[in-house]
N, C-alpha and C positions, 0 to 999 in steps of 0.2 A: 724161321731161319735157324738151320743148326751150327752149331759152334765148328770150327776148324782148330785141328789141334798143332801147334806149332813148338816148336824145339827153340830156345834160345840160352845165349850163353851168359854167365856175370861179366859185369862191365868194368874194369877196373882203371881203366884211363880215359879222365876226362878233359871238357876244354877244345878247342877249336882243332889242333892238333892231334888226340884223340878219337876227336868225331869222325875226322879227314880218314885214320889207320882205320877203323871203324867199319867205312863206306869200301875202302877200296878191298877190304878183305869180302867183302859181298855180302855187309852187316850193314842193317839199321839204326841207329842207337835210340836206345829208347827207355822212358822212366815207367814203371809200374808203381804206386801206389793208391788209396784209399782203403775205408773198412779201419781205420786206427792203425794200419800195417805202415812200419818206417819204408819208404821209398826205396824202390829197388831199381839198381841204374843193371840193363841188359842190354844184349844186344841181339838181334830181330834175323832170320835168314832173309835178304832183300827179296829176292823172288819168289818165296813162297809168300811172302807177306805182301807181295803184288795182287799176286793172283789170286790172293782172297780176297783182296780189297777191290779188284777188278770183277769178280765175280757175286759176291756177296753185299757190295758198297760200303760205305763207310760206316755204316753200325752193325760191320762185321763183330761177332764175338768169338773172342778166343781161348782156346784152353791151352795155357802157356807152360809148360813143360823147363823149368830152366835145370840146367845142370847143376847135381848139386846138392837141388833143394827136394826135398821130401813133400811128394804127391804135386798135383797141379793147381794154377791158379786159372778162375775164370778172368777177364777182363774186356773191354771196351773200348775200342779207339775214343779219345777225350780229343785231344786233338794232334791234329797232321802237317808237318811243314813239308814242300812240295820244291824239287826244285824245275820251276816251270821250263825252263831251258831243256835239261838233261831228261826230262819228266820222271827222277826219281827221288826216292824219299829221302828226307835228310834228318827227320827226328818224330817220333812219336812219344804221345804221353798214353799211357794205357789206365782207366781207371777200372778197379776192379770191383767187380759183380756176385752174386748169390744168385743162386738158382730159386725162383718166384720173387724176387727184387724188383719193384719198378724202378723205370731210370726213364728221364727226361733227355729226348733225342731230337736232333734236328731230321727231317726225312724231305727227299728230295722229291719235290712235285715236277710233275710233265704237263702240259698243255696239251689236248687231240683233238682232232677236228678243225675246220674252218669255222671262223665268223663271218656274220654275214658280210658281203658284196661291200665295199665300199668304207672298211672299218679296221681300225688300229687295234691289235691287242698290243696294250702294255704292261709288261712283268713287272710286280711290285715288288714277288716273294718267290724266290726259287725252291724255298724250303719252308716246310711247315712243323711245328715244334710241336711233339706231343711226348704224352706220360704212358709207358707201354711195358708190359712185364720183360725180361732184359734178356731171357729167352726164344721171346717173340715178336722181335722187331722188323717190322715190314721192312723193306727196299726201298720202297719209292710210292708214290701215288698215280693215278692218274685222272684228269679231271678233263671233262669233254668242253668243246666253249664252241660247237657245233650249232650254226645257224644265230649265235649269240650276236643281238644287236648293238649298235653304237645305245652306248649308257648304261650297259651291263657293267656288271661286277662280279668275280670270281672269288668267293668268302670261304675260310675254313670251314665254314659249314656245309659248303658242297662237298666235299673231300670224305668221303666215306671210308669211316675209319672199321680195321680188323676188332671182332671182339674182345673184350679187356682193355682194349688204348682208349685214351680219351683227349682232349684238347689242352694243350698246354698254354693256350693263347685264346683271346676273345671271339665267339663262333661269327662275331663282324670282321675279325680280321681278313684285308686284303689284300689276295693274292696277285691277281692280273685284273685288269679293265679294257672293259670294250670302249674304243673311240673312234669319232668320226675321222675318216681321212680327208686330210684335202683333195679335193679334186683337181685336175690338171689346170683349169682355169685356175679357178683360187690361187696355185701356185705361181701361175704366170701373172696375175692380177696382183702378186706379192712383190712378185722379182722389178715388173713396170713401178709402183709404187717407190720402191727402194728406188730404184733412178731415178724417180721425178726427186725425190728424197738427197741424194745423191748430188742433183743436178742445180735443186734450190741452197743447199748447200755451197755449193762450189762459185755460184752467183753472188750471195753476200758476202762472202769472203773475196773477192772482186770488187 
C-alpha cells in the first residue's frame, strides 16, 4: 500500500465547540503524535481523507503535510470516531511511523465461498491482528470456508499472510465456525415444545 499525501492545517481551537467550527469548515479534527514528538492538534481535509480511507481502508498511511511545519510527517490511522448517522468523521488520532517500522495492525478479514449445505457460519472475528512493516500493510484478507463442514473452524492460521507480516495473535485463534443448522423440523419441533411449555405453564398457575 502506498502512502497518500495529505495537506492539513494547526488546530488552535479545541473542546466540543471547536470540533463543531472544525467539521463544518470541511475539517476533521485530529491529534498526531508518537515517536517522543509532543502531540499535535490539526485539522484533516474531510474529503480527501475519505477517500483514502474509502480507498486504501483503515491502515491507510499518510504523509501529512501540515502548514507551517518544515518537511512531512508519516502517520497511521490509530484510531477513528465515525458518526454512524451522517457517516462522517468526527475525530482521528494519527500515530506516527518510520519508513521499515513495524507496527501492529488490526486487518479486516472476508469470508468467500459457501459452506457446505445445511450449516451455519458464524463470525467470531472480523479482523485479524498482525505485526507488518508500516509501509506494507495489506487491506484486507480473504479466506475461503468453501464446501466447509458443520464442525469446521476458521484459525488465523488459514489466513495467508504477505511476506514480512506475521501473527499478532495465537495461530489457534478463531475467526468464524462452521455449525449445524437447524432443520425446519427441528425448528417446528422447538416452537410445538415451547407450547406444550407455554401451555403446562399456564395450567398450574390455574
Amino acid at each position: 500500500m502506498s502512502e497518500v499525501k495529505i495537506s492539513a492545517e494547526p488546530r488552535t481551537e479545541f473542546g466540543k465547540g471547536g470540533a463543531r467550527r472544525t467539521r463544518r469548515a470541511g475539517l476533521v479534527p485530529a491529534v498526531l503524535y508518537g515517536h517522543g514528538e509532543k502531540p499535535q492538534h490539526i485539522a484533516l481535509p474531510a474529503r480527501e481523507f475519505a477517500a483514502a480511507i474509502r480507498h486504501g481502508g483503515l491502515n491507510q498511511v499518510f504523509t501529512i503535510d501540515v502548514n507551517g511545519a518544515t518537511g512531512t510527517t508519516l502517520a497511521l490511522p490509530k484510531a477513528i470516531q465515525r458518526d454512524p448517522i451522517k457517516d462522517t468523521y468526527e475525530h482521528v488520532d494519527l500515530i506516527i511511523v518510520k519508513r521499515g517500522e513495524k507496527v501492529q495492525v488490526d486487518v479486516p478479514v472476508t469470508l468467500v465461498g459457501e459452506a457446505a449445505r445445511n450449516t451455519l457460519v458464524v463470525s467470531e472475528s472480523t479482523t485479524l491482528a498482525i505485526v507488518a512493516e508500516a509501509m506494507h500493510l495489506p487491506n484486507g484478507f480473504e479466506v475461503s470456508i468453501e464446501g466447509l463442514e458443520a464442525g469446521s473452524q476458521i484459525t488465523a492460521a488459514d489466513v495467508t499472510l504477505p511476506t514480512g507480516s506475521e501473527l499478532a495473535v495465537e495461530p489457534d485463534f478463531v475467526l468464524a465456525i462452521i455449525s449445524q443448522a437447524q432443520t425446519a423440523e427441528q425448528m417446528e419441533g422447538g416452537d410445538a415444545e415451547g407450547e406444550t411449555t407455554e401451555a403446562a405453564e399456564g395450567a398450574s398457575e390455574e
